[in-house]
C-alpha positions as CSV (number, residue, x, y, z in Angstrom):
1,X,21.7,78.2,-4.3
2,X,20.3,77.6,-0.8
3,X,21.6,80.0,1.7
4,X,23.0,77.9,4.3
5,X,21.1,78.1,7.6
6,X,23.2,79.9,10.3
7,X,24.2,78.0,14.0
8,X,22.4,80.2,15.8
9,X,19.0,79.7,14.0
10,X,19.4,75.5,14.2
11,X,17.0,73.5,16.3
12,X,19.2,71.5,18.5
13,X,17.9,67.9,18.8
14,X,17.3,67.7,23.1
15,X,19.3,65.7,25.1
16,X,18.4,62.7,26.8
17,X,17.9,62.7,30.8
18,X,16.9,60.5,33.4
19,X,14.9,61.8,36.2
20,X,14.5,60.8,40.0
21,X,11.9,61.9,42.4
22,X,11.5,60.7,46.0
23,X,8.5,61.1,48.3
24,X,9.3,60.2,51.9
25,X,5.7,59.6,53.0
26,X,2.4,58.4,52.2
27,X,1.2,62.1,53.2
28,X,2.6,63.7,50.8
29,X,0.5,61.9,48.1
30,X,1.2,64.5,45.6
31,X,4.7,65.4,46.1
32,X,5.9,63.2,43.5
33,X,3.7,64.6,41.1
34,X,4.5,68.0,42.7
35,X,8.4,67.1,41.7
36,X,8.3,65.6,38.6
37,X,6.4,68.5,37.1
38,X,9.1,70.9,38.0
39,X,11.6,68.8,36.9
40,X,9.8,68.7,33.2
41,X,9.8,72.6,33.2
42,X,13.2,72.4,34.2
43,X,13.7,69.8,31.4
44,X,12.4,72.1,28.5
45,X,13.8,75.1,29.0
46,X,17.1,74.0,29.3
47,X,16.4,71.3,26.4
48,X,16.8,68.4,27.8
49,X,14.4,65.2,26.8
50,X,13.4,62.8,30.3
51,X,13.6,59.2,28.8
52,X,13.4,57.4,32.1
53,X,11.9,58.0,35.6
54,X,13.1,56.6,38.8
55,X,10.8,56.9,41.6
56,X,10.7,55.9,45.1
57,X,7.4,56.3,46.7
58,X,7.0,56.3,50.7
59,X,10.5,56.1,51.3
60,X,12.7,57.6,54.2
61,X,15.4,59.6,53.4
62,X,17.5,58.6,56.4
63,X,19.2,55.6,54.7
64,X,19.7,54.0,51.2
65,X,17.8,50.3,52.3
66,X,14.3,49.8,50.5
67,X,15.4,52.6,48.0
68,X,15.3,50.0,45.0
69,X,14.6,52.9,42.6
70,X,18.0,54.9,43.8
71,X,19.7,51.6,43.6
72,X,18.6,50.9,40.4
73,X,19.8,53.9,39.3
74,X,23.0,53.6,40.8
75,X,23.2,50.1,39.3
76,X,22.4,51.3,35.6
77,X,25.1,54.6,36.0
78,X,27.6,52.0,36.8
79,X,26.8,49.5,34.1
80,X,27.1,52.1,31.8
81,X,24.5,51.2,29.1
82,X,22.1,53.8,30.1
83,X,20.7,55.4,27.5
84,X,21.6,59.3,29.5
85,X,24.3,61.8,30.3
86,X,22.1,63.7,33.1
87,X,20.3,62.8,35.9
88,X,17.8,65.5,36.9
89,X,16.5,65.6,40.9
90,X,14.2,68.2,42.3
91,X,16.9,69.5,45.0
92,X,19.5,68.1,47.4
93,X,17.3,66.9,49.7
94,X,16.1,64.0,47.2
95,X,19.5,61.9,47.3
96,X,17.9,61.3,51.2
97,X,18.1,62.9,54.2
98,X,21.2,61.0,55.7
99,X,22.9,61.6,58.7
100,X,26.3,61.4,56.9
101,X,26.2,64.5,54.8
102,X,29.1,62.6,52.9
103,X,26.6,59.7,51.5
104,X,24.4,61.7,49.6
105,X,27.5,63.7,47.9
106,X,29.3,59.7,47.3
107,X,26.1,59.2,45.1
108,X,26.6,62.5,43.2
109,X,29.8,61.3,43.0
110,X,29.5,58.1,41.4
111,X,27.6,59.7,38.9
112,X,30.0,62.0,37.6
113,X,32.5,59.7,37.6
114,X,30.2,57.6,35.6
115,X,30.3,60.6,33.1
116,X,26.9,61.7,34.2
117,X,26.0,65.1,34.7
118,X,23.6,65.5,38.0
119,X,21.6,68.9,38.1
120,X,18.9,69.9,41.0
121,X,15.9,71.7,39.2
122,X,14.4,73.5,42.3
123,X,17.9,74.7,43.6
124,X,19.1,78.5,43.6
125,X,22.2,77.3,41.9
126,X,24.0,75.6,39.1
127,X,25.5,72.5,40.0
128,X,28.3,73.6,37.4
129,X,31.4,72.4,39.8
130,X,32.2,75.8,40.9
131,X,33.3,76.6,44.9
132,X,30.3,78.3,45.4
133,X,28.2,75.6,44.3
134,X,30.4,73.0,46.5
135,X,30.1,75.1,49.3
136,X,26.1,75.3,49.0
137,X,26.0,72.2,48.4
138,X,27.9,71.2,51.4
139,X,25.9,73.0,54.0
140,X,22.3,72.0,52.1
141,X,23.2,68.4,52.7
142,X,24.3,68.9,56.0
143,X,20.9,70.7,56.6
144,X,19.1,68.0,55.0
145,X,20.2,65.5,57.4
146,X,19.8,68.3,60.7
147,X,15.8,68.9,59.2
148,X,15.3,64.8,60.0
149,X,16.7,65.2,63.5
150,X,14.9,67.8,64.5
151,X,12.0,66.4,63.7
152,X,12.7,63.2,64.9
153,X,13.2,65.6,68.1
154,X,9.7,67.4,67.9
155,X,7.4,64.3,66.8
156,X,9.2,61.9,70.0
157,X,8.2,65.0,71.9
158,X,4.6,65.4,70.5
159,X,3.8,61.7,71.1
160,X,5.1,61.7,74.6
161,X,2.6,64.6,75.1
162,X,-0.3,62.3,73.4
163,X,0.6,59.2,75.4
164,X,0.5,61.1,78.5
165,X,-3.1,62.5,77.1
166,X,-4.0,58.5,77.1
167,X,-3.8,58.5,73.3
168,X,-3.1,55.5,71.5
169,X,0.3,55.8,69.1
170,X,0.4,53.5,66.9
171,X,1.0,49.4,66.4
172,X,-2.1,47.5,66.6
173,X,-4.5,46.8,69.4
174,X,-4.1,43.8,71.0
175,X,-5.7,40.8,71.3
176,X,-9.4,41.6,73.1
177,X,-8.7,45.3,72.7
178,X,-9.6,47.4,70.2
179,X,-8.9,50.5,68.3
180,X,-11.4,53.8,69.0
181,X,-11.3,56.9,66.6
182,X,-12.3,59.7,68.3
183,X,-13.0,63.7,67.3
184,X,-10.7,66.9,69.2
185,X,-13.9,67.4,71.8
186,X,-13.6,63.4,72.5
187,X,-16.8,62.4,71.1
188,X,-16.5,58.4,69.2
189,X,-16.3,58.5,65.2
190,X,-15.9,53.9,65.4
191,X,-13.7,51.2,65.8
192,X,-10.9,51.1,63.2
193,X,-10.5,47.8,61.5
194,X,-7.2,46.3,61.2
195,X,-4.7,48.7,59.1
196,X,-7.1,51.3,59.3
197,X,-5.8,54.9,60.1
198,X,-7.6,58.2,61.0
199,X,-7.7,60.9,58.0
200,X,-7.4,64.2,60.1
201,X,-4.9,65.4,62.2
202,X,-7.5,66.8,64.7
203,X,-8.9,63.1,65.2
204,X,-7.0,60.7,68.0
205,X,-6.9,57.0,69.2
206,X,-7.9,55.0,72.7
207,X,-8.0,51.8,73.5
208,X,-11.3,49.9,74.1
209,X,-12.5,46.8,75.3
210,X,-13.3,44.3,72.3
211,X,-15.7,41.6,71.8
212,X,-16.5,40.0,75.2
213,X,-15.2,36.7,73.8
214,X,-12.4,38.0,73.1
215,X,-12.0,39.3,76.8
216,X,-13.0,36.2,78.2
217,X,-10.1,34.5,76.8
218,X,-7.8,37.1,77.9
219,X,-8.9,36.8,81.5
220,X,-8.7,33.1,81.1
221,X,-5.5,33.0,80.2
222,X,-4.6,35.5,83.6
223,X,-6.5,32.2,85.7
224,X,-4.9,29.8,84.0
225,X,-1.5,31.2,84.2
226,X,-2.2,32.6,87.8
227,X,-4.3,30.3,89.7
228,X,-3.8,27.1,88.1
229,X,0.0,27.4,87.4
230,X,-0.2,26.8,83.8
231,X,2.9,28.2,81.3
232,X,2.8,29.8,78.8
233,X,2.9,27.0,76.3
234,X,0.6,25.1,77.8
235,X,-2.0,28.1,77.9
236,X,-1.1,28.2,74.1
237,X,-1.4,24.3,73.3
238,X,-5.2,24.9,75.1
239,X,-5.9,27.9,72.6
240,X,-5.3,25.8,69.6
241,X,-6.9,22.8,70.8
242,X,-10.1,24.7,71.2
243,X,-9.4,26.3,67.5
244,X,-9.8,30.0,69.1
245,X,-7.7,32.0,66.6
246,X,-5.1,34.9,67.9
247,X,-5.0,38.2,67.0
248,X,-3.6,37.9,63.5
249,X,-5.6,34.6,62.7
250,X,-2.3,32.3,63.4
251,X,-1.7,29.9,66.3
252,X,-1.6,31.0,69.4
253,X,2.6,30.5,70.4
254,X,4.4,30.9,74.0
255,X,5.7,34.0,73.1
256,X,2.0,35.8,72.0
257,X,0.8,34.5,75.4
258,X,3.7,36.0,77.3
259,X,2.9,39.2,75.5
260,X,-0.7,39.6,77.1
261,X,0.6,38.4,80.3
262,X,3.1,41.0,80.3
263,X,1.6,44.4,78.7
264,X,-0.6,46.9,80.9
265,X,-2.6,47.9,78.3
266,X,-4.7,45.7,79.9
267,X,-5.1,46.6,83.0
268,X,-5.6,50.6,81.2
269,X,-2.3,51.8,81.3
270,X,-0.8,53.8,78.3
271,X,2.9,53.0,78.0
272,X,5.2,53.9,75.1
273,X,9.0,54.5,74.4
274,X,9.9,51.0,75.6
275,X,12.1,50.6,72.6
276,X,13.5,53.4,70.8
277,X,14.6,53.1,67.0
278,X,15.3,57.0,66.4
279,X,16.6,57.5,62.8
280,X,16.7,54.3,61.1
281,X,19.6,53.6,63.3
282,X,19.1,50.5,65.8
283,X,16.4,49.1,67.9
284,X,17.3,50.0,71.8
285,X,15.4,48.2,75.0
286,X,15.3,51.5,77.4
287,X,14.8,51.3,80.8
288,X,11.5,51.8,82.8
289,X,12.3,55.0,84.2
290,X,12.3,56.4,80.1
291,X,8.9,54.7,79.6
292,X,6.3,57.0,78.6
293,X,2.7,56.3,80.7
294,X,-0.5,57.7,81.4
295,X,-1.8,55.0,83.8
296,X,-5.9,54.7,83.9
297,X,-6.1,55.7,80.8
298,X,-8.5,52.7,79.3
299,X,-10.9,50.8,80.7
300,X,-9.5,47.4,81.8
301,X,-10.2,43.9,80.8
302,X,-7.8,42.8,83.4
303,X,-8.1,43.6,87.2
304,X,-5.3,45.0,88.4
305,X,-5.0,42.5,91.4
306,X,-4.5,39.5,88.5
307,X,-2.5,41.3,86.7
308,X,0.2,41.9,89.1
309,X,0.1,38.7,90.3
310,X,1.4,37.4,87.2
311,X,4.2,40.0,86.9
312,X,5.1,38.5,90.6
313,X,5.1,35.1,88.8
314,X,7.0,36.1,85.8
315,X,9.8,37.0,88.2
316,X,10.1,35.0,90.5
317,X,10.7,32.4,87.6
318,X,13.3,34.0,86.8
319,X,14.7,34.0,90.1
320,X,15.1,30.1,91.2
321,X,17.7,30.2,88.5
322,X,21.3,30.4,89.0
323,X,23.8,32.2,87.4
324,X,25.1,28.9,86.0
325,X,21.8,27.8,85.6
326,X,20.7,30.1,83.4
327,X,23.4,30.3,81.0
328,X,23.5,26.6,80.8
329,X,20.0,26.7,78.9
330,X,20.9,29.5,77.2
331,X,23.8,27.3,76.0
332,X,21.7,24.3,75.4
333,X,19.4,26.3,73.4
334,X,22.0,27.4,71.1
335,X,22.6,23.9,70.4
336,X,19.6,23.2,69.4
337,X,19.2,26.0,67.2
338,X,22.4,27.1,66.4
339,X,21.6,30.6,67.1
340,X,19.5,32.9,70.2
341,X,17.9,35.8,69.8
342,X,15.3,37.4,71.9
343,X,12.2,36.0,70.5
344,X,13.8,32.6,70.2
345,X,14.6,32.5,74.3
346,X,10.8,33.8,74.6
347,X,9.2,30.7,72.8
348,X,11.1,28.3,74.4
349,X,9.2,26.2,77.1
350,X,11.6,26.4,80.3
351,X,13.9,29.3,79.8
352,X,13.8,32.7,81.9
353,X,12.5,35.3,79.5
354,X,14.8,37.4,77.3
355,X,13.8,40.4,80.1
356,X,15.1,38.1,82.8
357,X,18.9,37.2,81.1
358,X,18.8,40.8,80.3
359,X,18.4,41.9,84.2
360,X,20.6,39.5,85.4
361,X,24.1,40.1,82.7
362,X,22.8,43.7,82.1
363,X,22.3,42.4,78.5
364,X,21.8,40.2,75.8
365,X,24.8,40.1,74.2
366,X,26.6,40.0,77.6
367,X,24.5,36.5,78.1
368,X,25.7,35.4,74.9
369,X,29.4,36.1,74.9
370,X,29.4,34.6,78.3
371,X,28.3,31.2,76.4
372,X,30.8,31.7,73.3
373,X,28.1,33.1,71.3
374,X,28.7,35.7,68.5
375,X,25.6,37.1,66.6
376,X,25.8,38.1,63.2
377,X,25.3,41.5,63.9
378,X,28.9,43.6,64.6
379,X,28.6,44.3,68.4
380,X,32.2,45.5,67.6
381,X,31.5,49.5,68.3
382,X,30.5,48.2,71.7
383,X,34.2,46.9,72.6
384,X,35.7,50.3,70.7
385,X,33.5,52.5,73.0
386,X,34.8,50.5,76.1
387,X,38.3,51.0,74.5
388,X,37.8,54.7,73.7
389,X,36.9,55.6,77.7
390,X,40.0,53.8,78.4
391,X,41.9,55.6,76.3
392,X,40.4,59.2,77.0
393,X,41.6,58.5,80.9
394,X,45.0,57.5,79.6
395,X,45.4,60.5,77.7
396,X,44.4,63.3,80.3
397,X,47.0,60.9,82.8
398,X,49.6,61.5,80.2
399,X,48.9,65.3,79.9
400,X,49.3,66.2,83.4
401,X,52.7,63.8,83.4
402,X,54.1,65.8,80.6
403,X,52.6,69.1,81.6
404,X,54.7,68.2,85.1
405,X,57.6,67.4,82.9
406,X,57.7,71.3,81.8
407,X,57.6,72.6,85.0
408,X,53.9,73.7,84.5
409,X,51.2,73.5,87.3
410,X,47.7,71.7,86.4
411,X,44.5,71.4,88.3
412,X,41.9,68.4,87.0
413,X,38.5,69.0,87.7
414,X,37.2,65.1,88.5
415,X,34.1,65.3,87.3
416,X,34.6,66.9,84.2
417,X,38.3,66.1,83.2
418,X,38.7,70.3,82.7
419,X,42.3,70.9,83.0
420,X,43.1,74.4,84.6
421,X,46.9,74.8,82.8
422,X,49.0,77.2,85.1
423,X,46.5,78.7,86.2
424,X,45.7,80.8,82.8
425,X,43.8,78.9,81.0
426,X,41.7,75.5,80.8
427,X,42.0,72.5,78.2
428,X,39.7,69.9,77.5
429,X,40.5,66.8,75.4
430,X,38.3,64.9,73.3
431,X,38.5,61.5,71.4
432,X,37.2,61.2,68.3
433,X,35.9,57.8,67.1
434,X,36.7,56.7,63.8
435,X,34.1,55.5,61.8
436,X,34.0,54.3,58.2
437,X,31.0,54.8,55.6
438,X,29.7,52.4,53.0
439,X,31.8,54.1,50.5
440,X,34.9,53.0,52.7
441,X,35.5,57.0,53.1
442,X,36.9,57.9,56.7
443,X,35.1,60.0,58.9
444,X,35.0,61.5,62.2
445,X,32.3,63.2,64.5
446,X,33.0,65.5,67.3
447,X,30.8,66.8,69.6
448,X,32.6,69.6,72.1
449,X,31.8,69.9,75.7
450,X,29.9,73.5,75.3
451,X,29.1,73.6,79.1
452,X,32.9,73.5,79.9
453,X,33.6,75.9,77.4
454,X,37.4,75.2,77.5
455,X,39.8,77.7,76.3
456,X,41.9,75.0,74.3
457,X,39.9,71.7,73.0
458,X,42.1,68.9,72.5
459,X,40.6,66.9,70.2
460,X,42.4,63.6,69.8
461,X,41.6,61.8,66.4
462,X,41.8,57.8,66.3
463,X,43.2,55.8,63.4
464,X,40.6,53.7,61.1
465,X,41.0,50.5,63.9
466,X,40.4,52.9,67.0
467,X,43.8,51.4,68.4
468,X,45.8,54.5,67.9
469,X,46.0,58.3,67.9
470,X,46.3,59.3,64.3
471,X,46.9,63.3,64.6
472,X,45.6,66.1,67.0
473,X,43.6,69.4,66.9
474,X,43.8,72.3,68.8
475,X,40.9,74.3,68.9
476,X,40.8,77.7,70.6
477,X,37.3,78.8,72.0
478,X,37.6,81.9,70.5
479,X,37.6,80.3,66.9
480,X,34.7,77.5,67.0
481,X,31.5,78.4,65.6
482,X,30.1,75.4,65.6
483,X,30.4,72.8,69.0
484,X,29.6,69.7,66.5
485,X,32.3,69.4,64.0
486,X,32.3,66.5,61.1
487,X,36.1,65.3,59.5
488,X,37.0,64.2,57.0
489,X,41.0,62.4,55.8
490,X,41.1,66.1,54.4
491,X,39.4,69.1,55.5
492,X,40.5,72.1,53.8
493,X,42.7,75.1,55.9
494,X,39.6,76.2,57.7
495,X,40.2,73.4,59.9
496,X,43.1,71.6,58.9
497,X,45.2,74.7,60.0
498,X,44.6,73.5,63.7
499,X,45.9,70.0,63.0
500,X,48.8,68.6,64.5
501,X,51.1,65.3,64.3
502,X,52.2,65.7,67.6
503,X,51.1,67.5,70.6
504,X,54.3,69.6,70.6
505,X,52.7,73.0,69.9
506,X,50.5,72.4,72.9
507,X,53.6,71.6,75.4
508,X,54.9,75.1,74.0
509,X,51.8,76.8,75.5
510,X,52.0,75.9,78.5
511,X,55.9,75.7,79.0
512,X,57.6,77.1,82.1
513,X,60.8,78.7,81.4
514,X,63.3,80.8,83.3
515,X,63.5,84.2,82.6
516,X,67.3,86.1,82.7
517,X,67.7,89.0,85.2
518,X,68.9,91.5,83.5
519,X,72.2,92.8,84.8
């Protein structure tokens, strides 16, 4: 008779896993490799078999958009058919680098509740459910998402130092310009072709001029538009005509033509941080006085003299127009099209430029709400940040009232809004906007006034419309460790032991009552 083979001597058949590794960019050419071999280690020894990869190559962190392996993921945990019970990721980081710490734990989350089991190979920890694995994993994801804006912090910072150098950053060269590589002692290495990029960190980019008939077409265009009156569509009907291709091959348009008319890299000048788009967030305009320059810094194709001339043109188009006037084509346009946008008002023949309606009603979407327009995109947080001032001035008025009501003495500091409370101790009070993620969770961020450093921090919290105080928190100095505080609906008692319905407990403080002599 066969002796029967004992459990602990039976070869255990492994268990199916899903693995998903994430490179962020084009850099790090091995990191995916780098990743997925740790995750196989990780894979055998704790028996586990990897049936299918997920891998997103080149992507930022920052947000889930152009993730499609993530998503696909996310798409086949859901569906439930997948042929796994554990997803395995190199470490916290991988779900992305988001600004909402909350996101990346919502994706965790849907797995589990998918019945999938989510372990990170490279951590110092066993994703096992524990409160000391919560915790961890609480404060790696909020590092995660600190580590991207920091950096967006030092490389903003290193290529304002480079611009002011009169190094190129970035985008292509321009129409009669081109693209120069050149060494760290600033000897020339060539011209880079289009989509080319330099290979060594120690390497930088200028401007030069390009072909000359290339640059004779750019300073014909400067004549036409300056000395014989020409617009900008006309100058671009005369391109075609003559078949001289643009830049990128395609017709020359109004808009392109307004773009050479309009940038000093042509008359040498070095100027970057005109728009901002700082983590994935939303494309800003910024004003001049942000613009980054280093002025000289190429050799022109444009003399100065011409060029400024135009700019003096440019604007003083703008200016024959009315108020009236202006919006009135604005309006006609969106009839036409049934929609505006920037680059729409810029290839229209006869309009002001988008620059001009943006001087004139401080902004775009000021222009277009004055004609009944509402774009697509939610300009909503605009109105709620209006509302939010108004309410923050409302709710310091109403302090003092009620503080007058007890008999106690205040002192408002008018720059600052610091309330001196009976002369013992100050107040500040903060509003905290409301904001809802894409998994509909509620959340608030607060960022303290450090330089006021307030005894007692008020910290008003708004309902999910912004219309309404939901609750209150009362945070003495002595107790913050952190000025930038993130809520959630529910926060634990570390910080939910400071929350309030009602300011009552703060009237209590600062309370005037008689005291009995004693007989």
């Amino acid at each position: 008779m066969t002796e029967k083979q004992s459990p602990s001597t039976e070869t255990k058949a492994p268990r199916p896993a899903a693995m998903y590794v994430r490179m962020s960019t084009e850099h790090q050419q091995f990191s995916t490799e780098n990743q997925a071999k740790v995750i196989r280690e990780y894979a055998e020894r704790r028996g586990y078999e990897i049936v299918k990869t997920y891998m997103d190559e080149g992507k930022s962190g920052l947000r889930l958009e152009g993730r499609e392996a993530l998503r696909q993921l996310i798409n086949d945990v859901q569906a439930g058919d997948q042929p796994y019970q554990t997803t395995l990721v190199y470490d916290i980081s991988r779900w992305g680098r988001f600004q909402d710490a909350d996101e990346s734990a919502y994706y965790e989350y849907i797995c589990r509740r998918s019945g999938i089991d989510v372990q990170y190979c490279a951590e110092q920890f066993e994703n096992d459910g524990s409160p000391q694995a919560t915790i961890i994993k609480s404060v790696k994801r909020a590092m995660a998402g600190e580590y991207s804006r920091e950096l967006s912090v030092k490389v903003f910072q290193g290529q304002c130092t480079l611009t002011e150098k009169g190094f190129r950053q970035g985008g292509t060269a321009g129409y009669g310009l081109r693209r120069m590589l050149i060494d760290q002692s600033g000897e020339p290495k060539g011209i880079l072709k289009r989509g080319e990029r330099k290979s060594l960190q120690t390497d930088r980019v200028i401007l030069v001029p390009g072909p000359p008939e290339e640059r004779k077409v750019v300073r014909q265009i400067y004549e036409w538009f300056v000395r014989e009156g020409k617009s900008e569509t006309d100058i671009a009907k005369l391109l075609n005509q003559k078949s001289i291709p643009s830049e990128s091959g395609a017709d020359w348009s109004k808009g392109v033509v307004h773009e050479i008319l309009t940038n000093e890299k042509y008359i040498g000048h070095n100027v970057r941080n005109r728009t901002s788009f700082k983590l994935k967030k939303r494309h800003v305009k910024n004003p001049p006085e942000m613009w980054v320059r280093c002025d000289g810094a190429f050799k022109p194709i444009v003399d100065a003299e011409l060029y400024y001339m135009a700019q003096g043109i440019i604007q003083e188009r703008s200016r024959r127009f009315s108020d009236e006037q202006m919006l009135e084509l604005l309006k006609a346009l969106l009839e036409r099209h049934h929609t505006v946008s920037g680059i729409l008002i810029d290839e229209s023949e006869g309009m002001p430029s988008s620059s001009a309606y943006r001087q004139r009603f401080g902004s775009l979407i000021r222009a277009y709400q004055l004609i009944g327009f509402l774009p697509r995109r939610d300009y909503e947080y605009i109105r709620i940040n209006r509302a939010l001032r108004r309410k923050h001035a409302e709710v310091v008025e109403d302090t003092i009232r009620q503080l007058a009501d007890l008999n106690a003495s205040t002192v408002r500091d008018q720059h600052t809004d610091l309330l001196l409370v009976n002369g013992e101790f100050t107040a500040s009070i903060v509003i905290a906007r409301c904001r809802r993620t894409d998994a509909g969770h509620l959340r608030w961020l607060i960022r303290l006034e450090q330089e006021l450093a307030a005894d007692i921090t008020i910290v008003v919290r708004m309902n999910a419309t912004n219309d309404a105080a939901l609750d209150y928190y009362l945070f003495p100095r002595m107790d913050l460790a952190d000025w930038k505080l993130r809520l959630a609906e529910f926060n634990g008692a570390a910080l939910d032991t400071y929350r309030f319905d009602t300011l009552e407990y703060f009237w209590f403080l600062a309370e005037r009552v008689r005291i009995r002599v004693a007989s």
